[in-house]
C-alpha positions in Angstrom: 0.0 0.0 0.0 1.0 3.5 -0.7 0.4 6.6 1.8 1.3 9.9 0.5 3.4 12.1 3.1 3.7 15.8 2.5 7.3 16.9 1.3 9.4 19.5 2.9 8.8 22.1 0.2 5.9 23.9 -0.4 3.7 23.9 -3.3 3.9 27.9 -3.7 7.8 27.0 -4.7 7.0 24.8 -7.8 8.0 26.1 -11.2 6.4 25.1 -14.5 8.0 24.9 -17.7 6.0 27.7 -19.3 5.9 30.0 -16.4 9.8 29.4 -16.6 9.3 30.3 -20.3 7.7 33.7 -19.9 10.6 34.8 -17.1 13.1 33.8 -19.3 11.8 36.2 -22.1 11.7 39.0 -19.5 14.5 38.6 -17.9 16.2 38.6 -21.7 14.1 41.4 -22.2 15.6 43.4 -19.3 19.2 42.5 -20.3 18.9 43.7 -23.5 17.9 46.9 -21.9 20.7 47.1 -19.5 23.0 46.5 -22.2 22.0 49.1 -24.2 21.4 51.8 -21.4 25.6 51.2 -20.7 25.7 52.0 -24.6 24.1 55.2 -24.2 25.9 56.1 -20.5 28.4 58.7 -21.9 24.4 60.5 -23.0 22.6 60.1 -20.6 23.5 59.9 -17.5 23.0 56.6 -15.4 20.4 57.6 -12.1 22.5 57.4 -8.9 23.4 54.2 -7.5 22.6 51.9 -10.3 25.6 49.6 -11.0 25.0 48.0 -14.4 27.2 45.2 -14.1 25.6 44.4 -11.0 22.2 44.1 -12.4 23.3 41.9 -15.3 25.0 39.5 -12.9 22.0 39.4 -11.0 19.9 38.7 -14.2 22.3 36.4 -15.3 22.1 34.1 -12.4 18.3 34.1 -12.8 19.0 33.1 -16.1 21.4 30.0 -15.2 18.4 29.2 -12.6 15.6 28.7 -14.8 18.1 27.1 -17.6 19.0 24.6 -14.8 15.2 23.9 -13.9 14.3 23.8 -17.3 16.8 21.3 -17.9 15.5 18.8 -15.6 12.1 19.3 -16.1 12.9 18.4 -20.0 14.5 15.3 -18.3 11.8 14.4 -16.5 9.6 14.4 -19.6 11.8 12.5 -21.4 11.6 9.7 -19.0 8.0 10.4 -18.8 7.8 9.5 -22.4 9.7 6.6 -22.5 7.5 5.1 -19.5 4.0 6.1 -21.0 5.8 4.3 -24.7 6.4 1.3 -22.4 2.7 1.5 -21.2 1.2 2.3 -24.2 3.2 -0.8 -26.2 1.9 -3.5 -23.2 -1.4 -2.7 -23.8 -1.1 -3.0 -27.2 0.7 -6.4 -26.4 -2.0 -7.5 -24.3 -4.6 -6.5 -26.6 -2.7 -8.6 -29.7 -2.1 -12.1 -26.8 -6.1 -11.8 -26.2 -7.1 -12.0 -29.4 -4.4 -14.4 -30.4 -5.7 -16.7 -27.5 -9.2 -16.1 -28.1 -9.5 -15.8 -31.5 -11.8 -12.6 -31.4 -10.8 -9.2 -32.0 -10.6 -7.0 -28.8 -13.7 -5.1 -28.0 -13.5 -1.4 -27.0 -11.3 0.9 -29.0 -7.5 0.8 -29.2 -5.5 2.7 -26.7 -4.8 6.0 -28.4 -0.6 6.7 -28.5 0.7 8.8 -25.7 1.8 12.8 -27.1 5.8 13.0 -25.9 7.4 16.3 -25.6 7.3 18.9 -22.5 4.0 20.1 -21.2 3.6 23.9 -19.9 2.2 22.5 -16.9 5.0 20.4 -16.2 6.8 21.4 -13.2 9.7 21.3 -10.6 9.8 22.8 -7.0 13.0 24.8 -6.1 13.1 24.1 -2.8 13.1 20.2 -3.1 13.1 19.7 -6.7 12.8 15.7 -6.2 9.3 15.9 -4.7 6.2 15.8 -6.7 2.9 17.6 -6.9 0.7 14.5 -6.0 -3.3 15.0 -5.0 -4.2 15.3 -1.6 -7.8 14.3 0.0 -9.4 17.6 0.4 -6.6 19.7 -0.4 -6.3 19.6 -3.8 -2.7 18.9 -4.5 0.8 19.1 -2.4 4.3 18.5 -2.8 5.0 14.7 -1.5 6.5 11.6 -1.7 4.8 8.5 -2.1 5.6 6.5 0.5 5.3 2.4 -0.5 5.2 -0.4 2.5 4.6 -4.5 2.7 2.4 -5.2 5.7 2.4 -8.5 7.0 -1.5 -9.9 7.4 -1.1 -11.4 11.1 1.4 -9.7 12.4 0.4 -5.5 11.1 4.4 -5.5 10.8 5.9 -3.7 7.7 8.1 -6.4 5.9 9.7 -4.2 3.1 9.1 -0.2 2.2 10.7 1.9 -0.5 9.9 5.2 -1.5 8.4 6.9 -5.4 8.5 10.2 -6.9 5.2 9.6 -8.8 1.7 9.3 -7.8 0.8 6.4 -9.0 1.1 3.1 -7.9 1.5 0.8 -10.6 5.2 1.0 -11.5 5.7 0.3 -7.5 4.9 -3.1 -7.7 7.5 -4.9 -9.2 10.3 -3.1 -7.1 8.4 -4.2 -4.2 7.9 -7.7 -5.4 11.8 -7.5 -5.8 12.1 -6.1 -2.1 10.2 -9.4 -0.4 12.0 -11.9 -2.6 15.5 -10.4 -0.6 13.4 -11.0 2.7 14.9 -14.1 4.8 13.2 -17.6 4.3 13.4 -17.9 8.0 11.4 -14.5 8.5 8.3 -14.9 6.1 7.2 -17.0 3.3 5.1 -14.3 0.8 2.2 -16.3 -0.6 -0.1 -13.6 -1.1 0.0 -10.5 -2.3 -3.0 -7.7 -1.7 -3.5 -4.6 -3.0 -6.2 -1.6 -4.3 -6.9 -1.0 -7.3 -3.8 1.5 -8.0 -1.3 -1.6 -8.5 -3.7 -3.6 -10.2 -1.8 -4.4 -14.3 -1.5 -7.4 -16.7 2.1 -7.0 -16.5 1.6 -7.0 -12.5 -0.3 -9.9 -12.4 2.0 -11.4 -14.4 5.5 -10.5 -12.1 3.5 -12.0 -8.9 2.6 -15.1 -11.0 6.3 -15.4 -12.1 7.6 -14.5 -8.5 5.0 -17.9 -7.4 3.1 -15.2 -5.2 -0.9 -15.1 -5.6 -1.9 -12.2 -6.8 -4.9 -10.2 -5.7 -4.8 -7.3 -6.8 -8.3 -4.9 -6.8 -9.4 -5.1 -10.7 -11.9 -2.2 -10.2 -14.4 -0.7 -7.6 -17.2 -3.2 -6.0 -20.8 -2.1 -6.6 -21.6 -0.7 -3.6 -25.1 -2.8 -1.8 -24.3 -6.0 -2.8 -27.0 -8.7 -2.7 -26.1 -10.4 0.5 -26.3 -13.8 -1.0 -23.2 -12.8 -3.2 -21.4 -13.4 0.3 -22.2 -16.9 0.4 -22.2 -18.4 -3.5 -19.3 -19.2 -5.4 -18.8 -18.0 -8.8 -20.0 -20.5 -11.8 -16.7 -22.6 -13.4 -13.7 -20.4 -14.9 -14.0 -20.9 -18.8 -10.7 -21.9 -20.4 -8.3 -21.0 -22.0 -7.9 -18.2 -18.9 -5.6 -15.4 -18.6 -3.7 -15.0 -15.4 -5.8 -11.6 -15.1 -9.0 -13.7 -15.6 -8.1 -16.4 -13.3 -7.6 -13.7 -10.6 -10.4 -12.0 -11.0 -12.3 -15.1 -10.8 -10.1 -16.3 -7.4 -11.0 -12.4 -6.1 -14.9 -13.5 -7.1 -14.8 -17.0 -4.5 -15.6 -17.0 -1.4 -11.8 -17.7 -0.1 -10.5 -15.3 -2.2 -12.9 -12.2 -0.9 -11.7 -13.6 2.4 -8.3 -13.4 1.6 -8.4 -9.7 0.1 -10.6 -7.9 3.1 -7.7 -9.1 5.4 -6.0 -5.3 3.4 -8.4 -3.3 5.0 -8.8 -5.2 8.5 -4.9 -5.5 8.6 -3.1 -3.2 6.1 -4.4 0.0 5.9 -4.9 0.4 9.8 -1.4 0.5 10.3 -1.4 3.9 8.0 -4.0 5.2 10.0 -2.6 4.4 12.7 0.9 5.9 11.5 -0.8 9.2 10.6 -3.1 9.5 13.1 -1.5 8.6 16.3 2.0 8.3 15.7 1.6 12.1 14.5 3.5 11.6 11.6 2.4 13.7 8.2 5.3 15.3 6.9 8.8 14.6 5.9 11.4 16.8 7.6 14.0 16.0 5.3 14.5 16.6 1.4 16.1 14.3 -1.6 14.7 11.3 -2.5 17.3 9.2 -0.5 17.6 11.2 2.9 13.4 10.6 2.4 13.5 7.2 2.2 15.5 6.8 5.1 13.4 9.3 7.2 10.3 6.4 5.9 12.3 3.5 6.9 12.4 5.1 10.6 9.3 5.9 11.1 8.2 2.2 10.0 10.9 1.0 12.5 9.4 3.1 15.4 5.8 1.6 13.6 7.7 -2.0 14.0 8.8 -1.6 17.7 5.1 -0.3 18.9 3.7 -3.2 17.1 5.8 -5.8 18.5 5.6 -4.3 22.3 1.7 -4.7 21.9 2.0 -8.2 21.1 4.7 -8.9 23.9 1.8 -8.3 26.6 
């Protein structure tokens, strides 16, 4: 699961690309001006107390600034685009294996291709240029970190975190699938593997299926009012051939496997709330990507040691 901490930079501080644009031009603007009032010095006389050079250094450092955060905003776009290409050519994959293993064309219309190139919204904050604008519930949007963690079912202990500069949570998967398989055989065996409906991919199914971990991962939102004998039926017989997608969905359908998936909200998510809430904490205090992550894997230690004092009684 993914909770989203505040960053130590605040939102008023981000920069976008075309904002960056427009102060470029002026500050061009006003150095064109400079450099042609010093032309016309021996004239007119410069107004008392007006250094030249020392407003074209200043002007120039501006300039260096937003060529610097322009810089790694175009990098961030770049790497944008070859994530959303990566995306965009598994679905189109996915699309192609269905119909090859089905025999029918895909229904619904193709994914459309993804535009590269800078945005004028994109953005970067100058006091910690490595958070991220990220939504927040009933605040619109802040700077933050998305904070990633592995909760343990029976215990509530966090077995594996790490730490993402984007807001969503389906790239975060894999490295923590990664993180568990370094986990000692003598501290936990991961059979199953829960999560909402932000992790939930073909190509995710597919890494817990090849890491031998069951996936269930949320496919969509529930209808809300259920018939209540939906709680005590079992689906009707997979059709084959199945996808591993279809055969989760169909395990996430049985009675076991709704079982198995409301442990995330009976066991999982408290221990955010509980995090947030009670432990107090909100808001990194630190800045950079790494000093961040380590600020996270302190506060789940401090998380670990509460837990484990609780079930010492």
């Amino acid at each position: 699961m993914a909770p989203r901490f505040i960053a130590n930079a605040s939102r008023h501080s981000a920069l976008s690309y075309g904002h960056a644009q427009k102060i470029e031009v002026q500050l061009q603007t006003k150095v064109k001006q400079l450099l042609a009032r010093a032309r016309a010095a021996d004239q007119e006389p410069l107004p008392e107390g007006l250094s030249i050079p020392q407003e074209l250094s200043r002007r120039e450092e501006l300039l260096a600034a937003i060529g610097q955060a322009k810089a790694q905003i175009e990098a961030r776009a770049a790497e944008r685009d070859a994530l959303e290409k990566a995306q965009f050519d598994a679905r189109i994959k996915a699309r192609e294996d269905k119909s090859a293993r089905t025999g029918k064309k895909p229904g619904g219309k193709p994914p459309a291709p993804p535009s590269a190139g800078v945005r004028a919204t994109d953005q970067i904050n100058l006091t910690d240029a490595d958070s991220r604008i990220m939504p927040a519930k009933g605040k619109g949007f802040e700077q933050s970190y998305n904070a990633q963690a592995a909760v343990d079912t029976q215990s509530m202990l966090v077995v594996a975190i790490n730490m993402a500069q984007v807001a969503t949570d389906k790239q975060q998967l894999e490295p923590m699938l990664k993180a568990l398989a370094q986990l000692p055989e003598a501290l936990c065996k991961v059979e199953h593997l829960l999560t909402d409906n932000g992790y939930f991919s073909a190509a995710n199914v597919k890494h817990c299926v090849e890491a031998k971990i069951e996936p269930l991962l949320a496919a969509g939102r529930d209808a809300h009012h259920p018939h209540w004998e939906e709680r005590f039926t079992e689906p009707s017989t997979l059709a084959e051939p199945a996808s591993d997608v279809d055969r989760m969905k169909h395990r996430l359908k049985t009675i076991q496997g709704r079982k198995l998936y409301g442990l995330r909200k009976q066991m999982v998510e408290p221990v955010f709330g509980i995090i947030k809430s009670v432990m107090g904490f909100r808001q990194f205090l630190l800045r950079g990507p790494e000093a961040v992550r380590g600020e996270w894997s302190l506060v789940t230690m401090a998380w670990n040691i509460r837990r484990m004092a609780v079930m010492a009684r």
